[in-house]
Z-matrix of the N, CA and C atoms (Angstrom, degrees):
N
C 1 1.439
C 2 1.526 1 108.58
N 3 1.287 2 101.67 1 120.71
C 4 1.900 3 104.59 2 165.47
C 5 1.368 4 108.94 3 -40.99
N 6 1.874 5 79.15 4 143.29
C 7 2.391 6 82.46 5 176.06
C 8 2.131 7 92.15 6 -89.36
N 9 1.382 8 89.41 7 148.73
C 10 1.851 9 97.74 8 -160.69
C 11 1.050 10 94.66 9 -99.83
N 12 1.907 11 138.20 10 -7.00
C 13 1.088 12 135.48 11 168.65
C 14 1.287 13 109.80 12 -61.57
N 15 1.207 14 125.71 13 150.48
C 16 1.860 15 154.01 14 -157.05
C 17 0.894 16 97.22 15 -117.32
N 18 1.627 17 153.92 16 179.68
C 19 1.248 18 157.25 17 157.32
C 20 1.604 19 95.42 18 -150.83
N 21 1.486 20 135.66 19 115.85
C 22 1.400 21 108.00 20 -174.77
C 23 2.300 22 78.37 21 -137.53
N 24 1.313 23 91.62 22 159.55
C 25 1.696 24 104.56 23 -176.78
C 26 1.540 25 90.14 24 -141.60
N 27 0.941 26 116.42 25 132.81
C 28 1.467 27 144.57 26 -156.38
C 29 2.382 28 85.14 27 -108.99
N 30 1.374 29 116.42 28 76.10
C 31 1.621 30 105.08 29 -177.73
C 32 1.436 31 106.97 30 -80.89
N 33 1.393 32 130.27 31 -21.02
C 34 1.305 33 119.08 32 179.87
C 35 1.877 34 99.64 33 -169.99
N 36 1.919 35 80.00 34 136.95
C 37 1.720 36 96.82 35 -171.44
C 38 1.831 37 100.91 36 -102.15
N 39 1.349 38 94.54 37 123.92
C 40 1.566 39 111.63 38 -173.92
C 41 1.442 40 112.33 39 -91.60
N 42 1.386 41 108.53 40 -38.44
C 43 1.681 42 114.79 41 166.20
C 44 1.949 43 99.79 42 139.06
N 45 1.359 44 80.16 43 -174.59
C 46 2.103 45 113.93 44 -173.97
C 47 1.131 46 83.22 45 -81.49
N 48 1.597 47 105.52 46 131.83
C 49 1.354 48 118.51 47 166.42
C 50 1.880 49 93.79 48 -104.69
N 51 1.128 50 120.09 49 -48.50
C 52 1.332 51 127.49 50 157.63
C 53 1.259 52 131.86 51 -147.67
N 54 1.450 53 133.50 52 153.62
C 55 1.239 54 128.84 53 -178.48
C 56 1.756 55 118.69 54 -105.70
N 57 1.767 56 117.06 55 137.67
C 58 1.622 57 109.48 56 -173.50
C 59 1.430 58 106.87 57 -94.01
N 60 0.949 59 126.88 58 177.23
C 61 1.641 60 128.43 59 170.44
C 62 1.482 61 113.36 60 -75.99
N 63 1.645 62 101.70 61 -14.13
C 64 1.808 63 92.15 62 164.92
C 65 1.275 64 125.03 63 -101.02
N 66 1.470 65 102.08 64 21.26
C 67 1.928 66 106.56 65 167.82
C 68 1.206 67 108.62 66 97.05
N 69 1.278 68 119.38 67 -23.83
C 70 1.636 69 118.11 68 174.46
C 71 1.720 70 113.63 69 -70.77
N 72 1.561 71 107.57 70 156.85
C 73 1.268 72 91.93 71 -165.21
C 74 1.927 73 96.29 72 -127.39
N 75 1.026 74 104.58 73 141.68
C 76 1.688 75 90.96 74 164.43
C 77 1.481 76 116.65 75 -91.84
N 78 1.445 77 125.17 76 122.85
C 79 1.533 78 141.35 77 -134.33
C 80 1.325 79 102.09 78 -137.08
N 81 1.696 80 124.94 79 112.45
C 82 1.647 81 99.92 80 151.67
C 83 1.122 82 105.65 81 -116.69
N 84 1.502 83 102.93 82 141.24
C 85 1.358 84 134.45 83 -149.57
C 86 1.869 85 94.97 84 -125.98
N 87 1.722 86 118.86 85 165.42
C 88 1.259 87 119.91 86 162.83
C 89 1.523 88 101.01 87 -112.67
N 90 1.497 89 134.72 88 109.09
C 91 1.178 90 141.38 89 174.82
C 92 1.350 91 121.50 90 -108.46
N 93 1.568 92 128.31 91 162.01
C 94 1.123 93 118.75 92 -158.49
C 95 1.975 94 73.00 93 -141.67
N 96 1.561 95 84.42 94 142.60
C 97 2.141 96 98.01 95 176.15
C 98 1.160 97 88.65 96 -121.85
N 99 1.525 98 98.14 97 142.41
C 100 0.916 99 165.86 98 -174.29
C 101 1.755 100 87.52 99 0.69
N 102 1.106 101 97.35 100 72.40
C 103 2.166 102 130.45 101 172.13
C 104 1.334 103 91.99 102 70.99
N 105 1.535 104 150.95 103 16.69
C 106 1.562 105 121.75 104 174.96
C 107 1.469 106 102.47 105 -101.49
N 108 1.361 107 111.50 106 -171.10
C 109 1.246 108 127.39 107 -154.83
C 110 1.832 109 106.99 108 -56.38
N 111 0.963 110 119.20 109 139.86
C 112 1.675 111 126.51 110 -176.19
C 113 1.551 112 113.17 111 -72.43
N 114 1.349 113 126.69 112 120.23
C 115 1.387 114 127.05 113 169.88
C 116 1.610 115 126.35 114 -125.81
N 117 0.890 116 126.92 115 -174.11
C 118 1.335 117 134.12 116 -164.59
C 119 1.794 118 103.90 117 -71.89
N 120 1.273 119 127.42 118 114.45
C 121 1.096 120 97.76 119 168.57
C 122 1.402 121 113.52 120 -126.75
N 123 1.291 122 129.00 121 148.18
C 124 1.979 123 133.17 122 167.30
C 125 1.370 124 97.64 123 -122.89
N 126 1.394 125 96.06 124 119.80
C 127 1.806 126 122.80 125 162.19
C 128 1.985 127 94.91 126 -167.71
N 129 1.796 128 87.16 127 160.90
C 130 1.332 129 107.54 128 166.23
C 131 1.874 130 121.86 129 -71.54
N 132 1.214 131 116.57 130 130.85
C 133 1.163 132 127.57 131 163.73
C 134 1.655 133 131.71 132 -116.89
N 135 1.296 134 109.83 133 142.78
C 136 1.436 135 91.48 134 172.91
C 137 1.074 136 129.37 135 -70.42
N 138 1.657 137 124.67 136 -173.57
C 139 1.071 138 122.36 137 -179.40
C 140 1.586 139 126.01 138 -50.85
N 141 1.278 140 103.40 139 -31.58
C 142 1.620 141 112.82 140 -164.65
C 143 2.158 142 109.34 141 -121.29
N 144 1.462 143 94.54 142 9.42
C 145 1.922 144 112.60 143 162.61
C 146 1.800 145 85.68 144 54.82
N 147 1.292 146 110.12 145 39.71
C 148 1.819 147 98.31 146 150.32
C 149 1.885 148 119.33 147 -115.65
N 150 1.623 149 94.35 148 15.27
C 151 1.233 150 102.45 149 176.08
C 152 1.696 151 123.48 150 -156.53
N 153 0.870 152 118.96 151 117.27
C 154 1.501 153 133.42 152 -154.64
C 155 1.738 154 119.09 153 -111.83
N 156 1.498 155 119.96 154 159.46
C 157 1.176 156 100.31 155 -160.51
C 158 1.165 157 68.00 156 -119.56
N 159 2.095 158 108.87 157 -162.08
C 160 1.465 159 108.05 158 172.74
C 161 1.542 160 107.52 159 -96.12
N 162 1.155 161 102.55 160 163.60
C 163 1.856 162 104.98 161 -166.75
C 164 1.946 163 103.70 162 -164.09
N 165 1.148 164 112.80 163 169.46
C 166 1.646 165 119.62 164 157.10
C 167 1.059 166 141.08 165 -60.50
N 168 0.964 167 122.89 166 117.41
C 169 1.598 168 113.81 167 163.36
C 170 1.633 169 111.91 168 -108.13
N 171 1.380 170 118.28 169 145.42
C 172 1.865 171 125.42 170 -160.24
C 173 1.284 172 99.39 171 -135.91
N 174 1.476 173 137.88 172 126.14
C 175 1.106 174 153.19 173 172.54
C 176 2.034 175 87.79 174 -60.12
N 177 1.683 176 117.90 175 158.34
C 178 0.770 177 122.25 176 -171.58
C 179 1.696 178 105.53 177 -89.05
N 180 1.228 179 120.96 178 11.75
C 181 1.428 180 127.26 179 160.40
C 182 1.236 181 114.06 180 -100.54
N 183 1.595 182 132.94 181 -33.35
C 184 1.381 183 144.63 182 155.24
C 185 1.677 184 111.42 183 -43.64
N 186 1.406 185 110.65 184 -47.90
C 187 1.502 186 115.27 185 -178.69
C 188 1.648 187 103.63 186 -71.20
N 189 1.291 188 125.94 187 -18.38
C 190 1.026 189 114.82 188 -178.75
C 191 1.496 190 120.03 189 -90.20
N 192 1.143 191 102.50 190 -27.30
C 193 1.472 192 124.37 191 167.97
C 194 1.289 193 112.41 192 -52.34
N 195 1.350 194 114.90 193 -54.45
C 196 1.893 195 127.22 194 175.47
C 197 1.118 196 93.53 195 -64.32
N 198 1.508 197 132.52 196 -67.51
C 199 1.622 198 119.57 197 -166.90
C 200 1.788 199 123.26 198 -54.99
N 201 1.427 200 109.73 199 -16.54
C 202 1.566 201 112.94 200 157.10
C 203 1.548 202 123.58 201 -95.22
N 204 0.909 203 93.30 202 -27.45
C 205 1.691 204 103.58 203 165.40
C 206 1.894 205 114.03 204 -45.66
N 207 1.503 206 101.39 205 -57.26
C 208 0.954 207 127.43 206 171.65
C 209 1.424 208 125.02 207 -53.16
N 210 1.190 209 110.10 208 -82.00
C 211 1.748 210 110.96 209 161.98
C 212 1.771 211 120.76 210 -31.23
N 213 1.514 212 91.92 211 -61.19
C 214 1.776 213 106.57 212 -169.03
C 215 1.800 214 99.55 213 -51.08
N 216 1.503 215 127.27 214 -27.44
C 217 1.117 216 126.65 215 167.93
C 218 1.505 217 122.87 216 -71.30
N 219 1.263 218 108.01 217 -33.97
C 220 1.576 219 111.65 218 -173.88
C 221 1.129 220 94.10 219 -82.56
N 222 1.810 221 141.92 220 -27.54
C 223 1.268 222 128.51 221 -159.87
C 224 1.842 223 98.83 222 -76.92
N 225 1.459 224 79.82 223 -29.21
C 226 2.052 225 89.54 224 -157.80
C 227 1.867 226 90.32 225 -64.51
N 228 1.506 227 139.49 226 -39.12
C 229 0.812 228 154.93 227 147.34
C 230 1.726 229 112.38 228 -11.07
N 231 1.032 230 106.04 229 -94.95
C 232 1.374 231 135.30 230 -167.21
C 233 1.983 232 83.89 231 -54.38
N 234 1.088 233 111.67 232 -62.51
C 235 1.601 234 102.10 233 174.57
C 236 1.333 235 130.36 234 -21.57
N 237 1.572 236 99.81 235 -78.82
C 238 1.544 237 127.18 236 148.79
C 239 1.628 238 104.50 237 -15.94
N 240 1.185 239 132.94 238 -91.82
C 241 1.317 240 158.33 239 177.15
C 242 1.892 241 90.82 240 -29.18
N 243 0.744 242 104.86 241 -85.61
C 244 1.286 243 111.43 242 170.40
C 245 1.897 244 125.10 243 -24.08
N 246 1.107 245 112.95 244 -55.08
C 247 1.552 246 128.13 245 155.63
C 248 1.475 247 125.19 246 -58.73
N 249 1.113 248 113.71 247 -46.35
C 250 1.327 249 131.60 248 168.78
C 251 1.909 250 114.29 249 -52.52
N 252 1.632 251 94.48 250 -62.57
C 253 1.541 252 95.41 251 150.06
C 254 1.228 253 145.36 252 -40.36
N 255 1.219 254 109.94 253 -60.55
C 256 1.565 255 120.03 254 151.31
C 257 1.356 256 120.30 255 -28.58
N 258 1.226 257 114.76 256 -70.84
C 259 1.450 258 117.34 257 -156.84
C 260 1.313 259 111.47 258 -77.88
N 261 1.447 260 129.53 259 -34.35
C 262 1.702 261 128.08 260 137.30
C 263 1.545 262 111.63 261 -13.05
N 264 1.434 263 100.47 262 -67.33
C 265 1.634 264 102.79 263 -164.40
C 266 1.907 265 108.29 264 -62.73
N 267 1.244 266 116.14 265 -21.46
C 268 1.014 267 120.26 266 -173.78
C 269 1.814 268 108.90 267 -82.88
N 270 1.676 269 86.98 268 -38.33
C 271 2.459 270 85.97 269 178.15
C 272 1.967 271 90.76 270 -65.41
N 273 1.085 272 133.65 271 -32.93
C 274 1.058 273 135.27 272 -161.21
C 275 1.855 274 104.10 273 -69.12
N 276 1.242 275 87.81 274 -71.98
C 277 2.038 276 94.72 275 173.49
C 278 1.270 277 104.94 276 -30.75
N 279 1.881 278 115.16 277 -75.66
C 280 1.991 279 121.56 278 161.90
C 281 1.623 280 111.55 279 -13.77
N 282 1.258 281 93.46 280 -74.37
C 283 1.345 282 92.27 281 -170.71
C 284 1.609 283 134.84 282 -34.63
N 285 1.841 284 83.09 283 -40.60
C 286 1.885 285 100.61 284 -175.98
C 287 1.202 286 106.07 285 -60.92
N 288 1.260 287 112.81 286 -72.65
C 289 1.472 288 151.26 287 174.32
C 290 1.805 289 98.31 288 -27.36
N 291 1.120 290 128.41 289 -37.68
C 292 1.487 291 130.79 290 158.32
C 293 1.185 292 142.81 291 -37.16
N 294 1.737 293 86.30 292 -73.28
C 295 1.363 294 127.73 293 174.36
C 296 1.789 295 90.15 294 -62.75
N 297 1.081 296 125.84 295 -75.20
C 298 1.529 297 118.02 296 -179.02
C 299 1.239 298 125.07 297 -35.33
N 300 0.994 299 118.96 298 -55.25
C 301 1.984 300 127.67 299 -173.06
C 302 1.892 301 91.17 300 -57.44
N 303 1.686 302 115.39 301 -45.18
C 304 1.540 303 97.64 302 -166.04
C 305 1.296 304 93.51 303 -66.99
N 306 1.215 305 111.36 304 -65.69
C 307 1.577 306 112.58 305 -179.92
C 308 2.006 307 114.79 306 -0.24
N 309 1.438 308 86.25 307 -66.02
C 310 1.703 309 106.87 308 -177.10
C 311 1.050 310 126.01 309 -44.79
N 312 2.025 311 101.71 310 -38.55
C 313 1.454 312 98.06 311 177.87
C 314 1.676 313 128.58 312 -109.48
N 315 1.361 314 82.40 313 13.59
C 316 1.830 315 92.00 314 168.66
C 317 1.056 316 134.58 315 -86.35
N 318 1.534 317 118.58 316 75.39
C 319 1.533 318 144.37 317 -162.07
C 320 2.124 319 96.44 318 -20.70
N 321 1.191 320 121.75 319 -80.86
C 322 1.064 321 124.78 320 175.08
C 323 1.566 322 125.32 321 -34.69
N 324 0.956 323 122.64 322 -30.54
C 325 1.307 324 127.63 323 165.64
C 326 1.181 325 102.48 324 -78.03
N 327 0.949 326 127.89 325 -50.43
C 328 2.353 327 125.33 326 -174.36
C 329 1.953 328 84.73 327 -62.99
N 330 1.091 329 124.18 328 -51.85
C 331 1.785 330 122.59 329 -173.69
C 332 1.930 331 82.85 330 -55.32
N 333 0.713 332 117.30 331 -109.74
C 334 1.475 333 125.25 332 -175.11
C 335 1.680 334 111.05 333 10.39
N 336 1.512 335 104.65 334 -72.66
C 337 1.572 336 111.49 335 -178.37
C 338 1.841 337 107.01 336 -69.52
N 339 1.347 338 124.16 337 -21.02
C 340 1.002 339 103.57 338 -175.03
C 341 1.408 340 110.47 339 -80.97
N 342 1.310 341 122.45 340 -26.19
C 343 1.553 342 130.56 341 -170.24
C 344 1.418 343 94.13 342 -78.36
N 345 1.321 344 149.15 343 -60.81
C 346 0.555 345 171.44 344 -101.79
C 347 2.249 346 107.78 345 -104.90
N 348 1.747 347 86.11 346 -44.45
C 349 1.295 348 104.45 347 -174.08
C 350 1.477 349 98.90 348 -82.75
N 351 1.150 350 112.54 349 -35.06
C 352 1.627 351 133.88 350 -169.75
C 353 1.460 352 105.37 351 -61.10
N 354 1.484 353 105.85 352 -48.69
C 355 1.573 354 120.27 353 -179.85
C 356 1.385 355 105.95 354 -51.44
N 357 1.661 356 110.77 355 -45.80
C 358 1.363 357 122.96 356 -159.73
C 359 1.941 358 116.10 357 -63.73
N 360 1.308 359 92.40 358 -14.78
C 361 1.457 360 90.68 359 -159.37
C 362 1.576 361 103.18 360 -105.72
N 363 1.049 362 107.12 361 172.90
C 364 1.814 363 109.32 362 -172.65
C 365 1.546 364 113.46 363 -88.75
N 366 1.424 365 131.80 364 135.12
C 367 1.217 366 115.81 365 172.28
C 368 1.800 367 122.07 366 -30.37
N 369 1.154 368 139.17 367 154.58
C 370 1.241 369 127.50 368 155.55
C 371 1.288 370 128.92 369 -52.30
N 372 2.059 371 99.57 370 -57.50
C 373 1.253 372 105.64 371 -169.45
C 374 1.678 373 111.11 372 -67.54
N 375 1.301 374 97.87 373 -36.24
C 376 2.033 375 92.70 374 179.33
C 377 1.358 376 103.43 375 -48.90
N 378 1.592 377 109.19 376 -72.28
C 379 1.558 378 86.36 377 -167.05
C 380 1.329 379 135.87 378 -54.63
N 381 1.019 380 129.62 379 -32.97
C 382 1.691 381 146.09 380 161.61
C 383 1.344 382 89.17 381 -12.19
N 384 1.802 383 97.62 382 -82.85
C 385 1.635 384 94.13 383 -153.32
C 386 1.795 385 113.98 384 -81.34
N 387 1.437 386 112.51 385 6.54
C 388 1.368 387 111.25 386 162.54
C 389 1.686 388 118.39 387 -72.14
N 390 1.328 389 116.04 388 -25.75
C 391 0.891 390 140.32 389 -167.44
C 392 2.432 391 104.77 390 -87.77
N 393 1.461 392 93.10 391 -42.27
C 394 1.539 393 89.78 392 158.99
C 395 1.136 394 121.83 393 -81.81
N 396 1.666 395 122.59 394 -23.16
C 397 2.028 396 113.21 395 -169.54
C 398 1.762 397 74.74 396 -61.93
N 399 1.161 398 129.33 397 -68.02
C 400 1.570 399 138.28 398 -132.68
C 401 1.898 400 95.23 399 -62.87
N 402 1.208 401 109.30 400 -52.13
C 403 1.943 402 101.26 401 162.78
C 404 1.512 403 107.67 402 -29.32
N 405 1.361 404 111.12 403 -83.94
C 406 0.787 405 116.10 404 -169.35
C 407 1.364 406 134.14 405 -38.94
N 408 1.519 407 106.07 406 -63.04
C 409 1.578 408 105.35 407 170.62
C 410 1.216 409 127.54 408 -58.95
N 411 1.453 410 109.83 409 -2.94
C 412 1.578 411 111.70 410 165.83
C 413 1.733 412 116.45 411 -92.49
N 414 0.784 413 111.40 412 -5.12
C 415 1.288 414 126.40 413 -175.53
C 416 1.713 415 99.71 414 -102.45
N 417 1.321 416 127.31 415 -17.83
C 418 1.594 417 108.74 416 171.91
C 419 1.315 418 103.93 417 -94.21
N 420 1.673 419 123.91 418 -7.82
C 421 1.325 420 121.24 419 -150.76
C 422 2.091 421 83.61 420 -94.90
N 423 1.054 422 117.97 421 -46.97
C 424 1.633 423 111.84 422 174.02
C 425 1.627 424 117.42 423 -56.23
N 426 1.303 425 114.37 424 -43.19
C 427 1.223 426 132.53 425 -170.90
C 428 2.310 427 99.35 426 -53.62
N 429 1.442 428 101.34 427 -36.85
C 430 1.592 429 104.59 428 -160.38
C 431 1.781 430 90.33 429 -83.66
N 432 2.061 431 89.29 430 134.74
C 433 1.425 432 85.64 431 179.10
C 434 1.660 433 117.61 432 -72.69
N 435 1.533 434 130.51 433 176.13
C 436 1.618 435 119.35 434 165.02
C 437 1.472 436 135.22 435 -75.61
N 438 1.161 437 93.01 436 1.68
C 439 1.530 438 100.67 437 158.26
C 440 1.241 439 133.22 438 -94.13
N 441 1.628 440 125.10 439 -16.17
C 442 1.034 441 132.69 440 132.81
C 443 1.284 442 127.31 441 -50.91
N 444 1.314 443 112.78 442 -34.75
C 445 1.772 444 90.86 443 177.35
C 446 1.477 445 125.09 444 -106.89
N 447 1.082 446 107.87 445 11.29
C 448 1.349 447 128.07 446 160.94
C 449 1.760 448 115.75 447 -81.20
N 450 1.266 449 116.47 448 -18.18
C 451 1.453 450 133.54 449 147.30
C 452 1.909 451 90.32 450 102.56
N 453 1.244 452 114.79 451 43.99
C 454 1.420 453 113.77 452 165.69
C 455 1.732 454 104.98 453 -126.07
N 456 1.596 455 95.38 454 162.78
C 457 1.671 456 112.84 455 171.21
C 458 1.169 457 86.32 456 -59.77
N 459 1.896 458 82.19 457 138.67
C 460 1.994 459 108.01 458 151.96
C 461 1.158 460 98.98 459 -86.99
N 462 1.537 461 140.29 460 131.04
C 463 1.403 462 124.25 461 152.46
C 464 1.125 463 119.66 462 -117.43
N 465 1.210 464 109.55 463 20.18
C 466 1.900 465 126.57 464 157.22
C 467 1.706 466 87.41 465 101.96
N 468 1.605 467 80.76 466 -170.62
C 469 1.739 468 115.40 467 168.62
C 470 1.549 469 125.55 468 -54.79
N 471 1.446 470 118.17 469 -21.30
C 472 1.386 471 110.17 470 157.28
C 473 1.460 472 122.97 471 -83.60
N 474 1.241 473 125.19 472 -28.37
C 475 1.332 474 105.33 473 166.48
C 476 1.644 475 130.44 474 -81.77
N 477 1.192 476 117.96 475 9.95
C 478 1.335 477 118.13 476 135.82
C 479 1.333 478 134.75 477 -76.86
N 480 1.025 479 118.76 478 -10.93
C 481 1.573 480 122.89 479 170.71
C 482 1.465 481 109.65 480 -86.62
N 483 1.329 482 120.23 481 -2.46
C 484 1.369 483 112.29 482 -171.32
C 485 1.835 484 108.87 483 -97.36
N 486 0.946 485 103.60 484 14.10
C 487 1.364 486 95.27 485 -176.06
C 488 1.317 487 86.23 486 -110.00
């Protein structure tokens, strides 16, 4: 009769894959049974690893196998995702590009925006000459000496010498 004793050595803790509300944790761990070579293992343990559920163990070429397995799916994923995106952005561009051309050719709508833009803008000739009163009146405002606008006689260059 087989001996039913286990021998398991816990050689390196990899981490919580998740935790239950009864304290046990699902763990992959690198363990070695009962003294042979150490492999990958995922199963639940308790809090304190004197009690174990059933779980995997993966040769370290098996784990590698899952870890491309894995990726090569998320890549094929994220691809997908990726295309899908795209081609949205592309009914979207169509779409504009639609909506625009009718836009373009609906005589009344071009009447609409053109009046419209026309409205928006300032006569020429007003502004022009709003644009000369304002020269100008800046140009009399330098021209006045400061004794004039301080509201006294100029009486020139000799009455500064008199002080």
């Amino acid at each position: 009769m087989p001996d039913k004793n286990i021998t398991y050595e816990i050689r390196e803790y990899l981490g919580v894959i998740s935790e239950h509300d009864s304290g046990w944790n699902k763990e992959l761990n690198i363990i070695s049974w009962n003294g042979q070579t150490p492999k990958y293992d995922l199963r639940d343990w308790d809090p304190h690893h004197e009690r174990m559920s059933r779980g995997i163990t993966l040769h370290p070429a098996e784990m590698r196998k899952l870890v491309d397995l894995y990726l090569a799916s998320n890549n094929r994923k994220r691809i997908e995702e990726g295309k899908s995106e795209e081609e949205k952005k592309r009914q979207r561009q169509a779409e504009f590009r639609k909506t625009y051309a009718e836009k373009k050719q609906d005589p009344t709508l071009e009447a609409v925006e053109k009046e419209t833009l026309e409205g928006a803008q300032p006569p020429v000739e007003e502004h022009t000459e709003t644009l000369l009163n304002a020269e100008a009146h800046t140009e009399e405002e330098q021209s006045t000496p400061l004794a004039e606008c301080q509201g006294e006689e100029f009486q020139g260059p000799a009455a500064a010498e008199s002080f």
